[in-house]
N, C-alpha and C positions, 0 to 999 in steps of 0.2 A: 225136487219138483219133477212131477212127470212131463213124458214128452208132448199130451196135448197139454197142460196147463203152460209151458214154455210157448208153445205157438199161439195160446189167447192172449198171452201179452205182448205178442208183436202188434197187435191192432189194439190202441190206445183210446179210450174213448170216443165216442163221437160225439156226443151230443151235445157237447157245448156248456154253455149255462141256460141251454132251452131248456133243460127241467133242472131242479135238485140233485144235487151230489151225495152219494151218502161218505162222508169223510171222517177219519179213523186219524187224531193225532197223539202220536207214542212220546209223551213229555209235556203235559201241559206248565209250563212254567213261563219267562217272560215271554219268548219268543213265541212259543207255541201257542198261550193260552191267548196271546192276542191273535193269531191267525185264526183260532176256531172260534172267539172270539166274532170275527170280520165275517169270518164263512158263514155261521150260524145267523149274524143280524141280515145276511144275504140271500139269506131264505136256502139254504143247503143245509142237510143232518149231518150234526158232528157228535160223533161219539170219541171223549177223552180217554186216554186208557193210562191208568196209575194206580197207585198204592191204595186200599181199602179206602184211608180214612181221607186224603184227599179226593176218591171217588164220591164220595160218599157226601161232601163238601161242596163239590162241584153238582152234583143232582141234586141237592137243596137249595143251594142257592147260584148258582151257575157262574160266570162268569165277569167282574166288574170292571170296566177298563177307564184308565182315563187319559185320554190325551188331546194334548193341543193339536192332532193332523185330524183325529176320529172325534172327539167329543168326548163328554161322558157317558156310558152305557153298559148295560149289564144284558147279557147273552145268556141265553138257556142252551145248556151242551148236556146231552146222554153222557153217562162215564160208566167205566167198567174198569177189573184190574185183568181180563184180556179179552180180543176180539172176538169175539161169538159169529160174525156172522162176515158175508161177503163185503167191500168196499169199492167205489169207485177210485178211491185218492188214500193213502196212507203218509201224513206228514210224518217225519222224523224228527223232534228237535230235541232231544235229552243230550245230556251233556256227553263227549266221547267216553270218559271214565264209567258212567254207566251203559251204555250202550249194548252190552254184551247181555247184562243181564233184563234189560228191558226187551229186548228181542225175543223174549221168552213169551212176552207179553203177544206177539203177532205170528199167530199161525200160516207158516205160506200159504196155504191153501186160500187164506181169507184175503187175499192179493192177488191173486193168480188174473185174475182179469180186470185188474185196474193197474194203475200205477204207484210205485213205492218212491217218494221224493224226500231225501236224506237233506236239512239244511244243519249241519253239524261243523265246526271248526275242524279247520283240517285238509286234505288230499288222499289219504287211504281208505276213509270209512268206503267208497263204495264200491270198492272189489269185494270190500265184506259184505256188505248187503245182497250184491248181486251171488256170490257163494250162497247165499240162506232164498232167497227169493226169484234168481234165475235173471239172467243179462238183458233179456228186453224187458224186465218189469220195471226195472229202475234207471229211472231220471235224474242223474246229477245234479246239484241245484244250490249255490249259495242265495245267503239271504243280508240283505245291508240295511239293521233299526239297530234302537235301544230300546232295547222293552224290558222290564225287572217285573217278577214276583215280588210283591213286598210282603201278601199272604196268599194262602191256599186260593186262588180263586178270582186273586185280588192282582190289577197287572195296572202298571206304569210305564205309557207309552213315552217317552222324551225325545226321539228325534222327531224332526218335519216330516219324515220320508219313511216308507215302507218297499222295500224292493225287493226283486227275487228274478235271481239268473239263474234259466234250464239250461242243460246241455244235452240235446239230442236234435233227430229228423225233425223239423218246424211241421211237418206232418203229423207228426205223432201228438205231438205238444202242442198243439195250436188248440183245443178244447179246455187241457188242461189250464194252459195262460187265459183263455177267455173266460173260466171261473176264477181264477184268481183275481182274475182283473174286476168280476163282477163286485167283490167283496173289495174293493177299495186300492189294491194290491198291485203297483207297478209292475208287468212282469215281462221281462225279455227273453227270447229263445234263440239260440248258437249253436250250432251243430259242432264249434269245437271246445268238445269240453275240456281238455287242458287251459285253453285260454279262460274260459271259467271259473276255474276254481282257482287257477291260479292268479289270475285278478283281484282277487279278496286274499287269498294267502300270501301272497307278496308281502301285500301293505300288514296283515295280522301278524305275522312273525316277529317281524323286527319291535312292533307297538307292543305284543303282550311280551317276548322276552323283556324288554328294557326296562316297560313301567316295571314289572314285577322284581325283577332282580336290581335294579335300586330303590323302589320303593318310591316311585316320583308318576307324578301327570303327564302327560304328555306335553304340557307347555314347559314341564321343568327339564325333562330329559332331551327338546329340541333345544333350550338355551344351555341346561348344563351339561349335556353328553351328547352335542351335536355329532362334533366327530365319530365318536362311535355308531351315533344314528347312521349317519350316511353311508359310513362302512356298511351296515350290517345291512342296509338297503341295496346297496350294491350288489354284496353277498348272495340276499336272498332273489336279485333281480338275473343273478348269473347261472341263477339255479332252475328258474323259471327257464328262460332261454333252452339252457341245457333240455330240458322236458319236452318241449317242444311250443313255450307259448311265449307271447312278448310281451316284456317289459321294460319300463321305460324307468328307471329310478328319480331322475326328475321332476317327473307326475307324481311320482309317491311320496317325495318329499314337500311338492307342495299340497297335498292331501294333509300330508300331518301337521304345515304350515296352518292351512286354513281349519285346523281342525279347532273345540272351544280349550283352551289351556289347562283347564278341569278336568278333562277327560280323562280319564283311568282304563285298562282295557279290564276284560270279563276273569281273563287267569291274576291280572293284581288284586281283583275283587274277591276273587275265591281265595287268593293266597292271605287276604286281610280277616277272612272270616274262617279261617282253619280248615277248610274246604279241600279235597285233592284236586290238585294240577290238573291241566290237559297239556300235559308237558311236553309228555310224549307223540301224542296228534299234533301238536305243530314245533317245538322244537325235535325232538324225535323224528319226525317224519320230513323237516327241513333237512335234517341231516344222513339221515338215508337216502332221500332222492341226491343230496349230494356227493355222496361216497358210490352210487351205482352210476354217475354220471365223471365222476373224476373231477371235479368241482370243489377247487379248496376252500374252506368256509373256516376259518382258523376265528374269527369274534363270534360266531355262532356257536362255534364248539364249546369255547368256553365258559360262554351263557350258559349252555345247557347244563354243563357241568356243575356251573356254581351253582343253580337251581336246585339240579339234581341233590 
């Protein structure tokens, strides 16, 4: 990225949702396709960016969502299989296993003066991002729903709640949260992004290792692999720490107390449909922040391993 295209990304939009957004999301699937989706019925332009025949999908018949927080409704979304032109907003939501080759899909140039917001599983994706698209364009950002593609086009919203934490200047970000907010979209801004991402990554490690590596709910692995839960809560909470951000293991196990007993996380779902792992972005990546921090994590390892 050139040197002025670096300094247009230090000043972050301004305008708010006083007009239209033109927004660019890399992965239309649960997550994504309900956010453009929201954008799109909020009167902002979304262009999807994907595969031929899902593009192709999506400009005919656009978008159809249903859920108990949104209602039912169907969004008209632009799609393309890469960006053509400039954007205000460029969501991220493909899974980390593809990520590398979807990136192919979004030309920095077509970034360079908006903002790049990565909502993907995990703590590494955004030194990668920022490596492709340059440090002040991207806004770190988890996102807390359930939302499933069940077909091309087609999204199942099932939690109550739609949330999304940035991590940057509340200066910078305060445009962007107030279009997200326009389209329905709880959204919080933190200037300390460790504490960010590692607020959602805490609680996902331990939930996608365990459902997946035995094969169990989340109400069967807090009653039958409690102990190992709380370890591995522990583990993952002394990791956070180590990073620089706080955790509290107690909060997270009553997270998983209160959570519904049916619940399954996203990597037992991929592991149940023969799908690749994100094994690596979060036990992977659980286990390198804790070998660079000196941080023994001996039930994580071994998670990993059996997966592996």
């Amino acid at each position: 990225m050139s040197p002025a295209a670096r300094e247009a990304c230090r000043t972050v939009l301004d305008p708010g949702a006083s007009r239209p957004w033109t927004v660019a999301v890399l992965g239309p699937g649960g997550v994504g396709g309900l956010l453009a989706a929201l954008l799109s019925r909020a009167g902002h332009r979304v262009i999807c960016l994907a595969g031929e025949t899902t593009a192709d999908d999506l400009r005919r018949d656009g978008i159809r969502v249903r859920s108990a927080q949104f209602g039912e409704f169907t969004a008209h979304v632009e799609a393309d299989t890469e960006l053509r032109e400039p954007v205000d907003l460029c969501l991220v939501t493909v899974k980390h296993t593809h990520l590398a080759a979807a990136l192919e899909r979004v030309p920095p140039a077509m970034t360079a003066n908006g903002v790049v917001v990565p909502l993907l599983n995990g703590i590494e994706h955004p030194a990668e991002l920022r490596r492709r698209f340059g440090a002040q364009c991207v806004a770190a950002g988890v996102v807390r729903v359930e939302s499933t593609r069940v077909a091309p086009g087609s999204v199942e919203h099932g939690s109550p709640f739609t949330d999304i934490d940035l991590a940057g200047p509340p200066d910078r970000l305060a445009a962007l949260a107030d279009v997200l907010g326009s389209a329905g979209v709880k959204t919080r801004v933190s200037e300390d992004e460790p504490a960010v991402l590692w607020a959602k990554f805490a609680f996902l490690a331990p939930f996608a290792l365990l459902t997946t590596r035995y094969e169990l709910t989340i109400g069967e692995v807090r009653t039958e692999r409690r102990e190992e839960l709380t370890a591995l809560v522990e583990e993952a909470a002394a990791v956070a720490r180590a990073c620089g951000a706080p955790a509290d293991p107690a909060r997270t196990l009553a997270q998983y107390d209160a959570f519904p007993a049916e619940a399954k996380s996203s990597m037992q779902r991929d592991a149940e449909a023969g799908r690749p792992l994100e094994l690596d972005a979060i036990g992977g990546a659980l286990l390198r922040s804790a070998a660079r921090h000196g941080v023994p994590v001996p039930l994580a390892t071994r998670l990993v391993g059996e997966l592996t």
